[in-house]
Structure formats: structure tokens, C-alpha cells
C-alpha positions as CSV (number, residue, x, y, z in Angstrom):
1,X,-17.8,4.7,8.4
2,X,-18.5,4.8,4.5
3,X,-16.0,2.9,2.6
4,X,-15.7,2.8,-1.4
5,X,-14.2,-0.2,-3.3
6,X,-11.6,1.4,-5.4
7,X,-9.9,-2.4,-5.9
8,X,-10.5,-5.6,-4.2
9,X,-8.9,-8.7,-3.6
10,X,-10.1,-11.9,-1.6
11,X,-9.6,-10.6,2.1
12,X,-9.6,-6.8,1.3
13,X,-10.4,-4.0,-0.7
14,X,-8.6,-0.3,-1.1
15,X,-10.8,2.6,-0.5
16,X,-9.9,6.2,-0.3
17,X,-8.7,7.2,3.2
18,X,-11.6,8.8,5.5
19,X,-10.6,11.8,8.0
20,X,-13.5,9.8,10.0
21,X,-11.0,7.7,10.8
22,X,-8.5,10.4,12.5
23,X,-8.6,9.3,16.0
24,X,-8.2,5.3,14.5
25,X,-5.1,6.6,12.7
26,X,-4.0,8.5,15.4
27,X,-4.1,5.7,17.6
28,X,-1.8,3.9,15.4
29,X,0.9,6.0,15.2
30,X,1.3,6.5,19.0
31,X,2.0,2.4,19.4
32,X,5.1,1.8,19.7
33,X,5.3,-1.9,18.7
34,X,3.8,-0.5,15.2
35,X,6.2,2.5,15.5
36,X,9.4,0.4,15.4
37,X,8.8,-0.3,11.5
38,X,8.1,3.0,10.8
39,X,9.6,6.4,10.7
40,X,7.7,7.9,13.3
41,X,8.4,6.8,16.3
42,X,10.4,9.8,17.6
43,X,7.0,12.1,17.3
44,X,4.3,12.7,19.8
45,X,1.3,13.4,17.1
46,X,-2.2,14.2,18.5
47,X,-5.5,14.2,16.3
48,X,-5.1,17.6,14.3
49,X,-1.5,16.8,13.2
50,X,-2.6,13.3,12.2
51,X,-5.9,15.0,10.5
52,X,-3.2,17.1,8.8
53,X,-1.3,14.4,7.9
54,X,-3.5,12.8,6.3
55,X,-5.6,15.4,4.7
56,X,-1.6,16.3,2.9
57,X,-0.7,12.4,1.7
58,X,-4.4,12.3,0.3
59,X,-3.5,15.9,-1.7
60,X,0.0,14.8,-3.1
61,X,0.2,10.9,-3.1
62,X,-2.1,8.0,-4.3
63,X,-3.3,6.8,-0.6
64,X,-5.6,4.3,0.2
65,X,-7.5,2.7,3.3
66,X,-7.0,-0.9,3.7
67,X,-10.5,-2.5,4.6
68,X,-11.2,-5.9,5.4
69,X,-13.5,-7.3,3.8
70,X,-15.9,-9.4,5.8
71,X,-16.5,-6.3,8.3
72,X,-15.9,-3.4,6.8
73,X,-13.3,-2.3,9.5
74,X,-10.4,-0.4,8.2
75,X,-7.3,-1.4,9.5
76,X,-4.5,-0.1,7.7
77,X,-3.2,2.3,4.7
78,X,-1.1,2.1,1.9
79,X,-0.1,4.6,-0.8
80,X,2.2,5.3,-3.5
81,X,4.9,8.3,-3.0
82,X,6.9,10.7,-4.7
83,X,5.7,9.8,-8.3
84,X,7.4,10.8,-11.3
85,X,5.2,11.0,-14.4
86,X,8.5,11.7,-16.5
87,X,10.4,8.8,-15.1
88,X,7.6,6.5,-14.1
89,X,8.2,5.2,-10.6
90,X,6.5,5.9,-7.6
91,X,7.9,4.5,-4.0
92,X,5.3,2.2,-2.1
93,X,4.4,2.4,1.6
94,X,1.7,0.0,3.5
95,X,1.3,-0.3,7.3
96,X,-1.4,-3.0,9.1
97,X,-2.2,-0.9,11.8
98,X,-5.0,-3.1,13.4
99,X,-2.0,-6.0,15.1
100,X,-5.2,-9.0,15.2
101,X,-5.1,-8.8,11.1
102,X,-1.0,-9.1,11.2
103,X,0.3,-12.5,9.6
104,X,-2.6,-13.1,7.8
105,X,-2.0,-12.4,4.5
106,X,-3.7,-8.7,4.3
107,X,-0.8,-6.8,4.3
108,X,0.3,-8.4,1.0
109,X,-2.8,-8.6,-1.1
110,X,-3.1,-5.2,-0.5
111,X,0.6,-4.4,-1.5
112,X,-0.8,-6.5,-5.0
113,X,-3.4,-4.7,-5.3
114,X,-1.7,-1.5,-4.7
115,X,1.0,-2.4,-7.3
116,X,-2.0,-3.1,-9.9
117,X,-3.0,0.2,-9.9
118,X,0.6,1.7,-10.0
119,X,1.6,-0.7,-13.3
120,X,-2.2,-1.1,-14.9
121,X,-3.8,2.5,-14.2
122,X,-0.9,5.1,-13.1
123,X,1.3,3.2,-16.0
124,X,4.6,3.1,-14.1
125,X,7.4,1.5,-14.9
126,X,8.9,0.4,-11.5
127,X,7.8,0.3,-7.8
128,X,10.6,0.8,-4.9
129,X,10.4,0.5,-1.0
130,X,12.6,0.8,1.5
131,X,12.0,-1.4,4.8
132,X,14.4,-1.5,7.8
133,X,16.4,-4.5,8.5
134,X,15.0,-6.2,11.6
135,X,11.5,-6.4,10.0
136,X,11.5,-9.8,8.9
137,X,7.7,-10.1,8.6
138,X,8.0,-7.2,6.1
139,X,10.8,-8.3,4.1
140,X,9.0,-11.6,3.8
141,X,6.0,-10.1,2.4
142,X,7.5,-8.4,-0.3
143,X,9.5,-10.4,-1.8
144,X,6.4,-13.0,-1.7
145,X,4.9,-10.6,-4.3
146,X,7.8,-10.3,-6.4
147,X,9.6,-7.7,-5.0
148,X,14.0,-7.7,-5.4
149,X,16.6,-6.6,-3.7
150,X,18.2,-3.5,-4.6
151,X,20.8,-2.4,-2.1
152,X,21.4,-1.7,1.6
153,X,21.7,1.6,3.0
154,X,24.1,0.1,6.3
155,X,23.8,1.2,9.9
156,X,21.1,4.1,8.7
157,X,18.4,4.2,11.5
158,X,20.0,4.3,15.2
159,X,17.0,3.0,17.5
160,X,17.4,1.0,21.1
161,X,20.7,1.7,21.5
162,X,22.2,0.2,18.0
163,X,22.4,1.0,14.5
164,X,20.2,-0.4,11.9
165,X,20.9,-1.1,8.5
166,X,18.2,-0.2,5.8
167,X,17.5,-2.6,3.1
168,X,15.8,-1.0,-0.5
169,X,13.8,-3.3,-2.6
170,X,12.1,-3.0,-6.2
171,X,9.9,-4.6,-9.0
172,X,9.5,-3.6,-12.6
173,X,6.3,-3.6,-14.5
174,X,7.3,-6.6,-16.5
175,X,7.6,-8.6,-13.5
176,X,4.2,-8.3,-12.0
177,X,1.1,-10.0,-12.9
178,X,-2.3,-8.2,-11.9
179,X,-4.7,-9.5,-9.8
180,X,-7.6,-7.3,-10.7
181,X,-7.4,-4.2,-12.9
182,X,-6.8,-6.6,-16.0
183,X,-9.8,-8.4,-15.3
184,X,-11.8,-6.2,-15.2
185,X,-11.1,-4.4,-18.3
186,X,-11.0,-8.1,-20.1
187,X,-14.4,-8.2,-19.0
188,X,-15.5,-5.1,-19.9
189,X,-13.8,-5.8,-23.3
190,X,-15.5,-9.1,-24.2
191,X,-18.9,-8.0,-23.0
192,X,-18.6,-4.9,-25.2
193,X,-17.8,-7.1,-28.4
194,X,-20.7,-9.4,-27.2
195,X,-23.0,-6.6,-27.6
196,X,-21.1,-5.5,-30.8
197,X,-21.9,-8.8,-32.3
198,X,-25.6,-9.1,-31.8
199,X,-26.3,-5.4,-32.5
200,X,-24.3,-6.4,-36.1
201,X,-26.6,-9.5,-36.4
């Protein structure tokens, strides 16, 4: 599979989503252990309504495949939703699909990394998420990157026999400090005045 480095951190990079990966994806949804975290779990979705799926988030949203870096192996998505170019925020959403890379730090370099193209290149303002309440692994992620809590929506999922609440998170622009995107464009700045200077001279 052909992967393109859109931005890239230490143990991953964010590429744009390839249907090549349909079956992968596919795969992933069906698991129930992955399920529980997610919305999906009450669907049975075979490989042309995952296609679909994902041929409709890459139209509308700012998706991305998350792929390790060392192999090349893509092993999760993440994307920005329902964006508002008037208000500037965007809601975030990033599964590991691939359970050997959980706990490892992936899942939130690539929520960084996400975020630095939401506040450096899409120019938003603020970033929410929403992430049920018995997903401790989650919740410790994000607010390792910054993100606050917001709110609770109680008793709003009811799965294995007893409600769950939901818990709604956020981080403003102010409060974020990229990881790439600024880099690069301080590079690109410097190097540009470097050549300014001895075309002057």
C-alpha cells in the first residue's frame, strides 16, 4: 500500500486514507473489543458499506490514516468533523485499530499532530471530542495533550446491560503548541531570507 506523509511525528505520520485498505478497516469495525469505544458497535458493516464509509468521511471531513512509521503499516484513522469555517471549530475523532500498537504512545502523537493541522493550517479556533466514560485509556490520552473538560452528557450510551455517562472535552488554539507545521514553515522562512541575503550581497 502507498502512503503519503501529510505530517509526521516521531512514531507516526498522517497520510490520506486509502480504499486499499477497505477490508483492514472493515476488519476493525467488526471487533468488538475496539467497538466498545466507538459508536458502532450495534452495526454489522461488510466491505462495500465500509468502502462507502470511507469514500463519504474522505468527501466531507479532514480524515487521515495513521501509519507507523518504522513499517509503513497503517493501523488507525483520525479526522476532524463537522467543521465550521464561520465559527471555527471542528470536533476530533481518532481510533488505533491495530490492538499491538495500543498503549504506546501512537494514538496521542497522532491526536497532536492532528490538532496541528486543525489550529496551524485549517485556522480553527477550538477542537472538541466526546469520549464515553469507561474509556480510561482515552480520557488519559487526551488530556496528556492538553485537552479540558467541558461537561458530561450522564447515563447517554446504554451498552452491557447499564447506562453510560458521556464525558465532552476541549482545547482552544491558544493552548496548544505545535509539533510540526510551525517548524516547518520556520524553516522554510529562514532559508528563504538566507537566500534573500546572499542574492542582496
Amino acid at each position: 500500500m502507498k502512503y503519503f506523509r501529510k505530517l509526521v511525528g516521531d512514531k507516526c505520520y498522517l497520510s490520506p486514507i486509502s480504499l486499499d485498505d477497505t477490508e483492514r478497516y472493515t476488519e476493525w469495525v467488526n471487533d468488538m473489543e475496539l467497538g466498545q469505544f466507538m459508536l458502532f458497535t450495534p452495526q454489522v458493516i461488510d466491505m462495500e458499506k465500509e468502502r462507502q464509509t470511507l469514500i463519504q468521511l474522505m468527501q466531507n471531513n479532514f480524515v487521515f490514516a495513521i501509519v507507523e512509521k518504522d513499517t509503513n503499516k497503517v493501523i488507525g484513522n483520525c479526522g476532524l468533523h463537522g467543521l465550521s469555517e464561520v465559527h471555527r471549530h471542528a470536533e476530533l475523532g481518532v481510533f488505533i485499530g491495530e490492538k499491538t500498537f495500543w498503549n504506546q504512545g501512537i494514538g496521542s502523537e497522532a491526536c497532536s499532530l492532528l490538532l496541528d493541522f486543525g489550529f496551524n493550517v485549517l485556522n480553527l479556533h477550538s477542537i472538541s471530542l466526546k469520549v464515553f466514560g469507561y474509556n480510561k485509556r482515552a480520557i488519559k490520552c487526551y488530556e496528556k495533550i492538553g485537552f479540558k473538560y467541558a461537561g458530561t452528557q450522564r447515563e447517554y450510551i446504554f451498552m452491557a446491560g447499564r447506562y453510560h455517562d458521556l464525558r465532552c472535552y476541549d482545547i482552544l488554539a491558544s493552548e496548544f503548541e505545535s509539533p510540526y507545521v510551525k517548524k516547518i514553515f520556520e524553516y522554510s522562512t529562514s532559508d528563504e531570507a538566507g537566500r534573500s541575503k546572499i542574492t542582496i550581497v
